[in-house]
C-alpha positions in Angstrom: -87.9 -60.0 -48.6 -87.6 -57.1 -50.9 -83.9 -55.5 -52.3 -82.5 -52.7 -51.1 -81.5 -50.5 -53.4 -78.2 -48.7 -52.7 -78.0 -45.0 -54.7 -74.8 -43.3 -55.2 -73.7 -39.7 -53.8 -74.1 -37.9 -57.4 -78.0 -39.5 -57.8 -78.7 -38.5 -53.7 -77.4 -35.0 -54.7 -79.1 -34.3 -58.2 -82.1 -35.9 -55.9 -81.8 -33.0 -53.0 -80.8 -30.6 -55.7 -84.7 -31.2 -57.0 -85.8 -29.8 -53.6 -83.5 -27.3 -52.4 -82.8 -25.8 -55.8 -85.4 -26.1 -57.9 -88.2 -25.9 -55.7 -90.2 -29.3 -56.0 -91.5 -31.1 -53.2 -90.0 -34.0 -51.7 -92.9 -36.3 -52.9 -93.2 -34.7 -56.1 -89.4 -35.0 -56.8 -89.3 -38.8 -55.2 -92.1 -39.8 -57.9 -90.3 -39.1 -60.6 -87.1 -40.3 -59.4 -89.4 -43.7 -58.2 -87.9 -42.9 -54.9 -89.7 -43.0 -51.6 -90.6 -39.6 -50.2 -89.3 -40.0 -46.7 -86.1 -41.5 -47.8 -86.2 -38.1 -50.0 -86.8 -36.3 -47.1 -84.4 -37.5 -45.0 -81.2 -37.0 -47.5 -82.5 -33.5 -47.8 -82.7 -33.2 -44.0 -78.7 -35.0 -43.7 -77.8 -32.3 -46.7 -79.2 -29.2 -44.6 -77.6 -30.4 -41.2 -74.6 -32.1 -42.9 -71.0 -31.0 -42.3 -69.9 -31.2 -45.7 -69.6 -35.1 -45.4 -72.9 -35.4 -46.7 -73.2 -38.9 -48.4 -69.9 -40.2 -48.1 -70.4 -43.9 -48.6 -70.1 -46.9 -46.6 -66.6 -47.4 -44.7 -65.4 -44.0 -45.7 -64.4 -42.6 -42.7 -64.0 -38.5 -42.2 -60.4 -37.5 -40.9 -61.7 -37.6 -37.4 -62.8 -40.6 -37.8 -59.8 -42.3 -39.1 -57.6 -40.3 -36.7 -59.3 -42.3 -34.2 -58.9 -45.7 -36.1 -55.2 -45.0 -36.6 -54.7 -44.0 -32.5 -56.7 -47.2 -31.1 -53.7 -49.3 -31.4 -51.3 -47.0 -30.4 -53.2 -46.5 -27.1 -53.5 -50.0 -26.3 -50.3 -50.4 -26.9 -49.0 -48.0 -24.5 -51.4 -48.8 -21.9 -50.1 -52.4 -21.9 -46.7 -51.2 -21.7 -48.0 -49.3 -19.0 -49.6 -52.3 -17.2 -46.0 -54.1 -18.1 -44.0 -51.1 -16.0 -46.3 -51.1 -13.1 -45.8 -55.0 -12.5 -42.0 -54.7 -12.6 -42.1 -52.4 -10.2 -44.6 -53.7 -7.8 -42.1 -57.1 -7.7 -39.8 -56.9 -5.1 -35.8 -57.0 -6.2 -34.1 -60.6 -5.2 -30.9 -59.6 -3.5 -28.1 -61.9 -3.9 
């Protein structure tokens, strides 16, 4: 099973920066860098179409994304208390 090799954000950038800037070609570029060409290709395709997230990193979330982490709880939360509210008034009252 081989190793896979993780490259960080600056390398993936100065790697892109070969094609987009200076004019190499992916394959050209990715065998100097010892890289695979597609792998190449595909971080310069996720540069082009990127949002300017581009290569954030493993669990680092855009604001989006952690606005929605932070709200998950919060919303089941209130949906139990919800839940809670509707089976308190569904009971009926025991008049004494």
């Amino acid at each position: 099973m081989a190793i896979r090799n993780r490259y960080t954000k600056e390398f993936k950038l100065d790697a892109v920066s070969l094609v987009i800037d200076q004019g190499h070609s992916p394959a050209e570029a990715a065998r100097g860098l010892d890289i695979n060409a597609n792998m190449l290709g595909r971080w310069v395709e996720e540069h082009q179409l990127g949002d300017g997230q581009t290569f954030r990193g493993n669990g680092k979330l855009n604001s989006e994304q952690e606005e929605i982490r932070k709200l998950k709880p919060q919303v089941k939360r209130l949906e139990m208390e919800k839940e809670i509210l509707k089976k308190a008034m569904a009971k009926p009252s025991n008049a004494l």
